[in-house]
C-alpha positions in Angstrom: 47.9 -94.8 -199.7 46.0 -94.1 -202.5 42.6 -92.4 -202.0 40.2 -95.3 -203.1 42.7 -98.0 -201.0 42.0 -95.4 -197.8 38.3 -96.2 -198.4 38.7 -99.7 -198.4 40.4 -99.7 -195.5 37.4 -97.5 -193.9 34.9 -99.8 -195.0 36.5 -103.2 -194.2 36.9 -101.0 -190.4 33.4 -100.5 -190.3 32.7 -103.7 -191.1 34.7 -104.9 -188.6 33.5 -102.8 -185.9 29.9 -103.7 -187.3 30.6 -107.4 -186.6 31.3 -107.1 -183.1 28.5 -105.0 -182.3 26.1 -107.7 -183.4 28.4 -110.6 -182.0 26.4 -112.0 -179.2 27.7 -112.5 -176.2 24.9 -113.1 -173.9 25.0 -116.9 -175.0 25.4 -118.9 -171.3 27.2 -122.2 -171.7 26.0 -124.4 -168.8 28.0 -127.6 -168.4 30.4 -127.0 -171.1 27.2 -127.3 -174.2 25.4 -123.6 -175.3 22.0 -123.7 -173.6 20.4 -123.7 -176.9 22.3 -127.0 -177.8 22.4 -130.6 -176.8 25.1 -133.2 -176.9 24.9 -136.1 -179.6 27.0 -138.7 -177.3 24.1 -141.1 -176.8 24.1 -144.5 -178.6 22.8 -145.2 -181.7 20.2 -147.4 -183.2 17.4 -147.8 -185.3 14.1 -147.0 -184.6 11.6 -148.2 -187.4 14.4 -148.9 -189.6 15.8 -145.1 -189.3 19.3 -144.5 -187.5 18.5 -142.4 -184.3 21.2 -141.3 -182.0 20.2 -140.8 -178.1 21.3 -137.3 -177.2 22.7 -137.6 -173.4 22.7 -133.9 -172.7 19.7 -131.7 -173.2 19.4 -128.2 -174.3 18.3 -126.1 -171.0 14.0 -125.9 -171.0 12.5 -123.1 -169.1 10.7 -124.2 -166.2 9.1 -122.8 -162.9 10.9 -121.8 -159.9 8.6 -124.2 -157.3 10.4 -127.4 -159.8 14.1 -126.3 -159.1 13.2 -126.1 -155.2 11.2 -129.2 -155.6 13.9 -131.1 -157.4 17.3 -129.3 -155.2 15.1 -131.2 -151.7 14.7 -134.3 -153.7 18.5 -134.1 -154.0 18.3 -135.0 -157.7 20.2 -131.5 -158.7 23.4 -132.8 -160.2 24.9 -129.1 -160.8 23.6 -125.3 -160.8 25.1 -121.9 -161.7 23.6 -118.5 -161.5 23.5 -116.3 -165.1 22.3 -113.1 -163.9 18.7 -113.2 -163.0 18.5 -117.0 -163.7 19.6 -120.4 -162.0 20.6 -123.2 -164.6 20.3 -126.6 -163.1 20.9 -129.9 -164.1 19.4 -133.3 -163.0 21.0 -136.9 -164.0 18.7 -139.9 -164.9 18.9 -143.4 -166.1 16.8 -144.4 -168.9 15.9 -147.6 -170.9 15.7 -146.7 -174.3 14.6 -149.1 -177.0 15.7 -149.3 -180.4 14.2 -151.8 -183.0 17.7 -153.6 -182.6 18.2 -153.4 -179.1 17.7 -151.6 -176.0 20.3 -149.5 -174.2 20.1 -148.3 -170.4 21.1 -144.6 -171.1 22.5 -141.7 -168.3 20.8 -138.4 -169.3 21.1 -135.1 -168.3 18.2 -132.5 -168.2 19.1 -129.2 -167.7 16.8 -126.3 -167.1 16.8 -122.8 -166.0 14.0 -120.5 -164.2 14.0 -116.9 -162.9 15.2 -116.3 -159.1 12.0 -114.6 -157.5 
């Protein structure tokens, strides 16, 4: 191997090695969707003449401790998983959603997180 070939193959290594340094791997993936993202599966309409789509699974909100014990006695938690120092919940609802077209009665899923005490 040629000397300038040898210090391709060292850079493309570092680069390499680089890349999965800075790959993240702390993303949590609640429910089969990234907690950052949301699911499109909703139906669509129009809403003043623009196309909107209904998303049926949230991305995962913050909120406080007190809500997740307040909604898991309510009985309204649908699922929950722990992620290190957090729990990740999920709660199902029904909603009638209107479009300027029609209306459509919608299952949604919320899901949140908060920090164990």
């Amino acid at each position: 191997m040629t000397r300038q070939r040898a210090q391709i193959v060292s850079m493309l290594a570092l680069c390499l090695i680089a890349g999965c340094a800075t790959h993240r791997t702390d993303v949590v993936v609640f429910l089969g969707i990234p907690e950052s993202e949301s699911s499109d599966r909703g139906p669509v309409g129009l809403i003043n003449g623009q196309p909107c789509q209904i998303k049926n699974v949230s991305a995962v909100s913050e909120t406080t401790y007190e809500e997740y014990e307040r909604a898991k006695l309510a009985g309204k938690v649908l699922a929950e998983e722990t992620h290190g120092s957090s729990v990740y919940f999920a709660i199902k609802e029904n909603r009638d959603v209107r479009f300027d077209n029609a209306s459509a009665w919608v299952e949604v899923i919320e899901r949140f997180k908060t920090k164990r005490p």
